[in-house]
N, C-alpha and C positions, 0 to 999 in steps of 0.2 A: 504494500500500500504506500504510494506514495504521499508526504509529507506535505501540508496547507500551503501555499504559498506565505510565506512572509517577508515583505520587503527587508533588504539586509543595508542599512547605511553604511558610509563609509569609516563610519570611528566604530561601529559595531562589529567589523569585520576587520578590521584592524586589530582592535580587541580580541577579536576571539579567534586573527592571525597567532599574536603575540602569546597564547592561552597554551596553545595547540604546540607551537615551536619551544616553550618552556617545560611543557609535557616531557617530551619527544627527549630533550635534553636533557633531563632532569633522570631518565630513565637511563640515558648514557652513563649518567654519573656515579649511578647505585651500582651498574655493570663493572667500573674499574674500582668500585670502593670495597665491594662484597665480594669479589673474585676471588680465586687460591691463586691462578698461577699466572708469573710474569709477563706470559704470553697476554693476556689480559690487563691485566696491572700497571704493568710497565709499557708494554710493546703495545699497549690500544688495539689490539686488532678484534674489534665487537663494531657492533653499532645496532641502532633501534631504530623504528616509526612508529607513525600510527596510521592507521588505517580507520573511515570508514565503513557503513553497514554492508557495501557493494566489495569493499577489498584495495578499494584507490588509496594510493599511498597519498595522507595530507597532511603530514609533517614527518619530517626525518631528522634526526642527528645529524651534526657536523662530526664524522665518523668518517668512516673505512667507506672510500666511494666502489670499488669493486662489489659492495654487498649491497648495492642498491638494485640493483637489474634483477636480484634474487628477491629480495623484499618486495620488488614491483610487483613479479612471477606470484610469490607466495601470499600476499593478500589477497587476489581475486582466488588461487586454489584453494586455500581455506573456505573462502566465504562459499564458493562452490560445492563444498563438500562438506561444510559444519555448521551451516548456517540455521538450517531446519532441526539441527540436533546440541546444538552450543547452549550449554547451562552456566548461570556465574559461579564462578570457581573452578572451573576447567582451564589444563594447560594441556596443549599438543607438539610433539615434538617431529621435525621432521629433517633431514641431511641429504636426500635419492636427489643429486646431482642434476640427473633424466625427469625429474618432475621438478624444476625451481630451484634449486640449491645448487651450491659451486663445487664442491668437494666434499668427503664425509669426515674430514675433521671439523667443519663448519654446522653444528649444530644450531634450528632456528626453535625459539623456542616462541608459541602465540599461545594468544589469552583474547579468547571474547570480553568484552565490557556489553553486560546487560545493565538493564535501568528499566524497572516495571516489568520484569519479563519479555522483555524488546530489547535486541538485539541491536548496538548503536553503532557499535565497532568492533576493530582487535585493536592488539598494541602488541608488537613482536621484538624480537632480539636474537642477533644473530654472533657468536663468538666460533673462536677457530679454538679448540682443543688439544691437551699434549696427545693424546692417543685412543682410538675409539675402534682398535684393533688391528685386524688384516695381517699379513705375513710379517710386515717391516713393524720396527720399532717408532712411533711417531705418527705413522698411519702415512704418513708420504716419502715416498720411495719411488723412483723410478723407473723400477726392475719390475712394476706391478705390468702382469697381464691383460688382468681384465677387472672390471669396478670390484668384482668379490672377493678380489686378493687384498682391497685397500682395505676392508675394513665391514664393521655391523649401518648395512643398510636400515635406515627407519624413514617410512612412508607413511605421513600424517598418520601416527601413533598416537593414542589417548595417552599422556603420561599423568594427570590429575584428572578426577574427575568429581565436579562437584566440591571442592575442595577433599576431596579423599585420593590418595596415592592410589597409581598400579604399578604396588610394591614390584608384582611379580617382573615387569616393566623394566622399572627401577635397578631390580636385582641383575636382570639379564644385562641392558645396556654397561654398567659397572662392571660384571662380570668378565665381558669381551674386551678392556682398558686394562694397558698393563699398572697404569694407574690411577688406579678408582679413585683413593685417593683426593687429587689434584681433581678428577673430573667432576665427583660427586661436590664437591665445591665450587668448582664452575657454574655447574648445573646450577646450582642453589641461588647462586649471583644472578643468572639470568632469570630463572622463578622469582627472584625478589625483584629486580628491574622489572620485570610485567607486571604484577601485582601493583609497584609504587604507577606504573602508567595507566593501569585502567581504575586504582585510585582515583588519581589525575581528573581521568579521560570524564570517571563519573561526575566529577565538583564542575568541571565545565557545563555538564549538562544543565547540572541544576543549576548554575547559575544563570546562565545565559537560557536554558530553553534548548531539546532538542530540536525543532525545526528550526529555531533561530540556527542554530549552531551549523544545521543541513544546508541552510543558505547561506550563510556566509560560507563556507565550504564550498559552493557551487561558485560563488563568487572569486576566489582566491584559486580556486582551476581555472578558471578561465583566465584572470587576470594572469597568473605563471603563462600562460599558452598565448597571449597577448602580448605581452613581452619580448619572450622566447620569437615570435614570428617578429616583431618589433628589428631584433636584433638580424636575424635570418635576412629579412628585406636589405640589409646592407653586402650581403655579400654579393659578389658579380655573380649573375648566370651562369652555368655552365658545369661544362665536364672535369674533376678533377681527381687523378692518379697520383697516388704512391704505394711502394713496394719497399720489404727492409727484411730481412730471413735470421730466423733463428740457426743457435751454432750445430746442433746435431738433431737427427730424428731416431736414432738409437743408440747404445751405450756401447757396439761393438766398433770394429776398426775400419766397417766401410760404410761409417754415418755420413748421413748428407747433407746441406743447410736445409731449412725448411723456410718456403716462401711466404709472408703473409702481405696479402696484397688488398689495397682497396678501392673503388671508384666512389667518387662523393661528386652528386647530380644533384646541383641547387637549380632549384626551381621556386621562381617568386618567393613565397615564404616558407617553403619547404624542402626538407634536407633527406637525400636517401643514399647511403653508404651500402655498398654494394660490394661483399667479398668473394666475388666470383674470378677465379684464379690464383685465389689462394690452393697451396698443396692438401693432398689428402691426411687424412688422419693417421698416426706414427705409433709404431708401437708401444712404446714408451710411454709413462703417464704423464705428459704434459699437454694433452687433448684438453680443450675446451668445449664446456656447454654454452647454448646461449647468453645465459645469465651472464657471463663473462664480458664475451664482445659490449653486449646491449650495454653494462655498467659504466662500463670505460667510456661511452659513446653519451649518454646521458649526462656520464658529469663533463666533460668536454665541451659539450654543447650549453651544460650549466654555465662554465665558465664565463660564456660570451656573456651572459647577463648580467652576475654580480651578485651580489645577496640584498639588492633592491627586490628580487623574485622572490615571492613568497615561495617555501621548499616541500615542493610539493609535486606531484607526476604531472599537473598540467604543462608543466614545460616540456615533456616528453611527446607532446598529440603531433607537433610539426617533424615527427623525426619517422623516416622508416629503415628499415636496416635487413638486409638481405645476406644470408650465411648458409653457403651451398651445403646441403647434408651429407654427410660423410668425410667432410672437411676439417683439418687443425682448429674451427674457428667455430664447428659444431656436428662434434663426433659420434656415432651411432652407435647405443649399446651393444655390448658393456664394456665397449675403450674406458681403459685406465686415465682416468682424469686428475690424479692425484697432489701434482705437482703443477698446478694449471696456471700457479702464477708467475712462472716463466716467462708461458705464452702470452699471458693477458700482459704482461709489461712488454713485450714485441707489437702488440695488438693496440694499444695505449702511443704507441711509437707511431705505425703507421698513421692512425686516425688525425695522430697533431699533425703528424708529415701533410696529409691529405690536408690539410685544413688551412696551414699554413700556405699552401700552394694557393689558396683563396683568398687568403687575411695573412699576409708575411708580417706584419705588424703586429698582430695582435695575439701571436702563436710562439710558443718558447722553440729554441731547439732542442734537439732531443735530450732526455733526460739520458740518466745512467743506464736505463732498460735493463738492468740486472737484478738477479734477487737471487742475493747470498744466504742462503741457513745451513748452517751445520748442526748434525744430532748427532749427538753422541749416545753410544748403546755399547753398554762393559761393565766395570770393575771396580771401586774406587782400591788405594793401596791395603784397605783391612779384608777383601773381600765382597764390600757390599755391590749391590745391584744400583747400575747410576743411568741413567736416561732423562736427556731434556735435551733442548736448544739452545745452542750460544745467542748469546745477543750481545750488542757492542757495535763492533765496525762492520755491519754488511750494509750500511747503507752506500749510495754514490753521491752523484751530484744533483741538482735540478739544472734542467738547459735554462741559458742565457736567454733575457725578452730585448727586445727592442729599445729598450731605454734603463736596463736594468741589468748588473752582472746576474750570474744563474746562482744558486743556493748551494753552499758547501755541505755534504754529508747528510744530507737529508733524505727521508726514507718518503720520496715523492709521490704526487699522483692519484692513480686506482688505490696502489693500497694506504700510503698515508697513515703509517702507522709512526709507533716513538721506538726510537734504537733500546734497547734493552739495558740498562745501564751497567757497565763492564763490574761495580761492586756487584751487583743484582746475580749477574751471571757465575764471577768467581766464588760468591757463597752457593748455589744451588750444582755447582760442578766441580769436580777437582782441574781448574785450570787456573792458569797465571798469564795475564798481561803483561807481556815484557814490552811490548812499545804500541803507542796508537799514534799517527799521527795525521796529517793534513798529507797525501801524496802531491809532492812538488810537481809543477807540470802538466798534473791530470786535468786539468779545465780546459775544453777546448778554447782556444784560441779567437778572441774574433771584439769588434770594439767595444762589443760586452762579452766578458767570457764567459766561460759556461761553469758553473760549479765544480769542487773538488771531489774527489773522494780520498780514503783511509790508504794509509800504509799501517799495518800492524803484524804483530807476532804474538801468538797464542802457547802457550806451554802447557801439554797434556800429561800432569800429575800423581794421574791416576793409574790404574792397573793396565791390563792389557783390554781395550776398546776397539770399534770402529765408528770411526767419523764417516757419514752422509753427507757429502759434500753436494751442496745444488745452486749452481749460476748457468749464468751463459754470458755473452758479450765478450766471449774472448779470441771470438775470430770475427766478428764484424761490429768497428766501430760505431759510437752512438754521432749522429749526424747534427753537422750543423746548417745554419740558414743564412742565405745573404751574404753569402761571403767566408762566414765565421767558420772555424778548420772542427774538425773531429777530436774527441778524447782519447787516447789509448788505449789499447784492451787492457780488461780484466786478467791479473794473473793470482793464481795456488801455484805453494809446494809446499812439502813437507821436508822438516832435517830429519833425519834418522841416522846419527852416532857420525855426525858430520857427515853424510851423504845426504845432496840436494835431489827430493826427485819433484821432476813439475808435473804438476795434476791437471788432467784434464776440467772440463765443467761439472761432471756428471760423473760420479764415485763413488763408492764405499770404498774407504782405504782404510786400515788396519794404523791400528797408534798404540806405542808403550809408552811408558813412563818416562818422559825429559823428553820427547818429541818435541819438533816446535811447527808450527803453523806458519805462514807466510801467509799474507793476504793482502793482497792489493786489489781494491774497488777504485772501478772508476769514472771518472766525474762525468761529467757532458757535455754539448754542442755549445759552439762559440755561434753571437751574432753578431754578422757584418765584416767588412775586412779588418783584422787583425792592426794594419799599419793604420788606421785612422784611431785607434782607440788613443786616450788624454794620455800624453808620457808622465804626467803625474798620479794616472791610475796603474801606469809601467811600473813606477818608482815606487808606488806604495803594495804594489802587488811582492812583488820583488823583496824589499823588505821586510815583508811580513810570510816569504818563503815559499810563496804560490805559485810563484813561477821563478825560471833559474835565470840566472844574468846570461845564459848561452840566446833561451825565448827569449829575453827582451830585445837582443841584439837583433837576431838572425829572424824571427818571426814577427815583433811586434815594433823591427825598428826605432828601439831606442834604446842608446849607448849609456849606460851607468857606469863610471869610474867615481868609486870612493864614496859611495852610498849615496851619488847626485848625480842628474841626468846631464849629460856633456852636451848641452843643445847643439853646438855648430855639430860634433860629429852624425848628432840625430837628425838634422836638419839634412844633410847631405843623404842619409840613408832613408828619406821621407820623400825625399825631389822625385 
């Protein structure tokens, strides 16, 4: 039955704007306070909405943009499926990849909000977990086959019901984790985050009126989708390509790069990316679902607007997005999707690439497009059993904007998550930090450069382990725009009793005790030519060991003798 008309003014819908995005947020924040494990805590990688009676997303977190395209998916399938059966005090849990989910360490956990036996909304939360089973330690591993080796599939599962547990539920999911642990605590942070949002969700009702609340709501979709084509209307017409390939499609010796490719066809106020020519789906788990593309694509397109847009899926109506089936970009049960965020940082690459080809201004270049995590799975020195994920330095860089250098060490983009802080890490693992630093160099080049990434050394302390080593970007550099040069690849090695060996991307390598890690992340695309950048942004880069007095000479055209720029030599190297 649809809702009375009620006119919605514009301070009323402002209001119950600002009502809805405090919700939304406020649930983010119980996620990182009630959490067990770093991964959450520290590393942010969660996020929330809320949703409407129909399942449209009308507020979300300023969180993890990769888990929006899932959240969009997963509100209407709910509402689909539990609408006629949702009682208050129910939570459902769901992770099936192939039905709105990203991976199955990403558990989403929803909570209808009734009011009078009237179903008004949900309010959901989505976090990434240490291990929720499958062959590997961590739940993402590369070496997976197919979905059922990653892990315990759950497809819109009752996990509360009426406020009363299924224990039996309960028991099993914990059971399948090699650390219940950590996850039964997860679990609980995100049950308490749903609960504080349909708290929330119900004080809004009553205060303001559900139907008020339904129209302002109808009002703040449209107004986003107003905007959104607002913004859309400024780009030129037309056809526009790019292409950029990931380092391998399998973990043996005759891996191949992998293509991913996009067409972006702007049409008056509407946008349709188009990945047709992108390569097939690899064996390997780094396949992506839709939810993935679609995420990266959504916030991207957010960007052009601003947070003038109220945040909400109406900015999504002018977009359409095309992903050939059986493709890296949207792969056909049950491809191993484990490791998807790989691809979705290649995917994240192209879309800017593409987009910048339309709006060179208003488009960074490319980020670091890498994503380092190492799991550790072994021994500590007394014998015990030790598993988790380093955090610290696998961030890179952000690409350089137009009138802006790029972001040093920043964990950019779709996933947007916080580096793990290296105390954080060395207490929950037997390792040691022997150096982290800024990598000299690693910015690409250009009259804004493009951000740094990390040089560090890691010391494994512990017993006999093996490290999961998972990046890419270390055979094709991240790209810059207008000029500005490329970053460096990414490089791993490991010492072993003074022998250096260098690691490929994609590893489980074997570690004892005094090992050390090498790691270099790195930064991103420079914009614009290089020789035009201010020799006092040379001088202060320089100084501050961002770049070495060889780049200032030989690439960036300016001669530093004795910690000051030698203008006539620059000038002559500038002609």
């Amino acid at each position: 039955m649809k809702s009375k008309k009620i006119s919605s003014d514009p301070i009323t819908t402002e209001v119950v704007r600002g009502l809805l995005d405090t919700a939304a947020e406020e649930v983010q924040q119980v996620l990182y306070k009630v959490s067990h494990s770093p991964l959450i805590t520290d590393g942010r990688d969660s996020t929330s909405a809320l949703f409407d009676a129909e399942g449209r997303t009308i507020a979300q977190a300023t969180a993890v943009p990769c888990h929006l395209g899932c959240l969009h998916d997963l509100g209407r399938l709910f509402a689909k499926e539990f609408s006629e059966v949702a009682e208050d005090g129910d939570i459902y849990i769901h992770n099936d990849p192939y039905y709105g989910g990203t991976h199955l360490p990403d558990l989403a956990i929803v909570s209808p909000v009734i009011v009078k036996k009237r179903l008004v909304g949900y309010v959901a939360t989505m976090s990434h977990h240490a291990d929720i089973g499958g062959f590997a330690p961590g739940s993402v591993n590369f070496a997976a086959t197919d979905l059922h080796a990653e892990g315990l599939i759950l497809s819109m599962s009752t996990l509360i019901k009426a406020g009363i547990p299924n224990q039996s539920l309960f028991d099993t999911i914990l059971a399948n984790s090699r650390v219940p642990k950590a996850l039964k605590g997860d679990l609980g942070g995100q049950i308490a985050a749903c609960l504080t949002g349909v708290k929330r969700y119900k004080e809004i009702i009553k205060k303001v009126g559900y139907e008020q609340v339904q129209n302002c709501v109808e009002t703040l979709l449209d107004y986003s989708e107003k905007l959104t084509r607002d913004e859309i209307r400024k780009i030129p017409n037309g056809k526009y390509y790019f292409e950029d390939f990931l380092d391998d499609d399998s973990l043996g010796r005759n891996s191949h790069p992998v293509k991913i490719c996009v067409t972006l066809r702007v049409k008056s106020t509407n946008l349709e990316f188009d990945f047709d020519g992108s390569d097939d789906q690899v064996d390997i788990a780094i396949n992506n679902v839709p939810s993935c593309p679609n995420s990266v694509i959504y916030y991207l397109v957010r960007t052009l607007t601003g947070d003038r847009v109220p945040n909400n899926e109406g900015s999504f109506r002018p977009i359409t997005i095309k992903l050939p089936k059986g493709s890296i970009v949207n792969c056909n049960f049950p491809a191993p999707v484990a490791v998807r965020g790989i691809t979705l940082k290649r995917v994240e690459d192209v879309v800017c690439g593409v987009m910048a080809k339309a709006l060179p201004k208003r488009m960074t270049a490319a980020h670091s497009g890498q994503y380092t995590m190492i799991n550790f799975v072994g021994k500590d020195l007394d014998g015990n059993r030790i598993q988790g994920h380093m955090g610290g330095p696998y961030a890179g860089g952000h690409g350089a904007r137009s009138n802006k250098d790029g972001i040093d060490v920043t964990e950019h983009g779709a996933t947007n998550g916080s580096p793990i802080p290296i105390e954080v890490s060395e207490s929950k693992l037997p390792i040691l930090f022997k150096k982290s630093k800024l990598w000299t160099d690693s910015g690409g080049a250009g009259t804004w450069r493009g951000g740094l990434g990390y040089n560090s050394e890691v010391q494994w302390i512990g017993g006999d382990c093996y490290g999961s080593f998972r990046r890419d970007r270390m055979k094709f550099k991240p790209w810059g725009i207008e000029g500005g040069l490329s970053s460096p690849l990414c490089k791993t090695s490991v010492v072993k009793k003074n022998k250096t060996y260098s690691l490929p991307g994609k590893i489980d390598f074997p570690l004892s005790n005094g090992d050390l890690i090498q790691i270099h992340t790195t930064g991103s695309g420079g914009f614009g030519d290089p020789a035009k950048r201010n020799p006092n942004h040379v001088l202060e880069d320089f100084l501050n060991k961002k770049i070495s007095n060889k780049a200032a000479k030989n690439i960036y055209k300016v001669v530093i003798k004795n910690n000051k720029i030698d203008k006539k030599e620059t000038l002559k190297l500038r002609k």
